[in-house]
C-alpha positions as CSV (number, residue, x, y, z in Angstrom):
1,X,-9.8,7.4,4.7
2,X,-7.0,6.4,7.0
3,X,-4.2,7.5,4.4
4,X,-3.7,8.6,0.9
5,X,-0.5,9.8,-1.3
6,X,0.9,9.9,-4.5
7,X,4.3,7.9,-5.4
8,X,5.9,8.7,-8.5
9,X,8.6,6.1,-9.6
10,X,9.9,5.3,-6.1
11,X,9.0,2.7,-2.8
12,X,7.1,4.7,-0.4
13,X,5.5,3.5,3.1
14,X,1.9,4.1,2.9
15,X,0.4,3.2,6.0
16,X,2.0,1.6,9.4
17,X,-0.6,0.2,11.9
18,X,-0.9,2.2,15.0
19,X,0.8,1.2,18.6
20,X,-2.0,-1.3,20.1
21,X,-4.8,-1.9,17.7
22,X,-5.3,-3.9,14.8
23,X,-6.0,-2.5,11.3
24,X,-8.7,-4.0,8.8
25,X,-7.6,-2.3,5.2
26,X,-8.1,-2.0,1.9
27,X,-5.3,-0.4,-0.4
28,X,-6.5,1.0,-3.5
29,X,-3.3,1.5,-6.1
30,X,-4.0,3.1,-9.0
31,X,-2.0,4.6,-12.4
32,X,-2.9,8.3,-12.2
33,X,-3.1,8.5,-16.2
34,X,-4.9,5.1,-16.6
35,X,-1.9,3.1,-18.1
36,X,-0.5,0.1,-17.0
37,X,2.3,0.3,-14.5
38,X,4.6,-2.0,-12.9
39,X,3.0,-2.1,-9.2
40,X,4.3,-3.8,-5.8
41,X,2.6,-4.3,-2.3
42,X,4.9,-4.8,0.1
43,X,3.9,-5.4,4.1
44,X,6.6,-5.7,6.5
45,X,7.5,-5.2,10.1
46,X,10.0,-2.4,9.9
47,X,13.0,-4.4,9.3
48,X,11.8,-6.9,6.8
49,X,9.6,-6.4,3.7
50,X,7.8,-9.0,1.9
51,X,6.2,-8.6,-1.2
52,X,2.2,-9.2,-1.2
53,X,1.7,-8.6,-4.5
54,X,3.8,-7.4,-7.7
55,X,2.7,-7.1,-11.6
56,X,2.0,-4.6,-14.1
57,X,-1.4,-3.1,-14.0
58,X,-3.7,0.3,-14.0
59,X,-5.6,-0.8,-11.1
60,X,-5.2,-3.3,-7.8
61,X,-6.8,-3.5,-4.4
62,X,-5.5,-5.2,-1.3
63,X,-7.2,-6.6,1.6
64,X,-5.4,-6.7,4.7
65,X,-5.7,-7.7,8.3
66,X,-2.3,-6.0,10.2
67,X,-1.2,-5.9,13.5
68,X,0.6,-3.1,15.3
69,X,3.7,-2.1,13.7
70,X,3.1,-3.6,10.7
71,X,4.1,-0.9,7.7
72,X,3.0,-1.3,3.9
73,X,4.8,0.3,1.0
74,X,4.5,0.4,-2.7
75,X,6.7,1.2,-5.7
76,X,6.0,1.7,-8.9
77,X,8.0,2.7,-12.1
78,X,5.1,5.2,-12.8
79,X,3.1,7.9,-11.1
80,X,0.0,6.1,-9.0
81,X,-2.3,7.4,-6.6
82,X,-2.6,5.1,-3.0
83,X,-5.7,5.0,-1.1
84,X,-6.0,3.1,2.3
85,X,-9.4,3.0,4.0
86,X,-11.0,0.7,6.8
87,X,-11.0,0.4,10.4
88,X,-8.1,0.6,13.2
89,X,-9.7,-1.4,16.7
């Protein structure tokens, strides 16, 4: 597990890809309660944020391939739990 945190009606940044290495994830976003909840993935480069994926859900997982300094956040209008696993080379 390379991170993992609770956001509770906020944006948060869940995981930034380390100085020199490459990062092969998976982000796991889900409603702590099992309801639906508005959900958005963002992935950015510090400065800018683009939105990766955005809808109302109890559940979504991510793949992504990032590059060093890369940062990903998610907001919600609920309480869900974030989960990022997989391999930094």
């Amino acid at each position: 597990m390379l991170a993992r945190t609770q956001i509770v009606n906020t944006e948060a940044s869940v995981y930034t890809c380390p100085s020199g290495k490459t990062a092969y994830i998976y982000v796991d976003v889900v409603s702590d309660d099992g309801s639906d909840v508005s959900i958005t993935i963002k992935v950015g480069d510090g400065e800018t944020d683009y939105t990766y994926w955005a809808g109302t859900t109890d559940f979504v997982s991510a793949k992504l391939v990032l590059t060093a300094g890369d940062v990903v956040k998610v907001a919600t209008t609920g309480t869900v739990n974030v989960f990022v696993h997989g391999q930094e080379l």
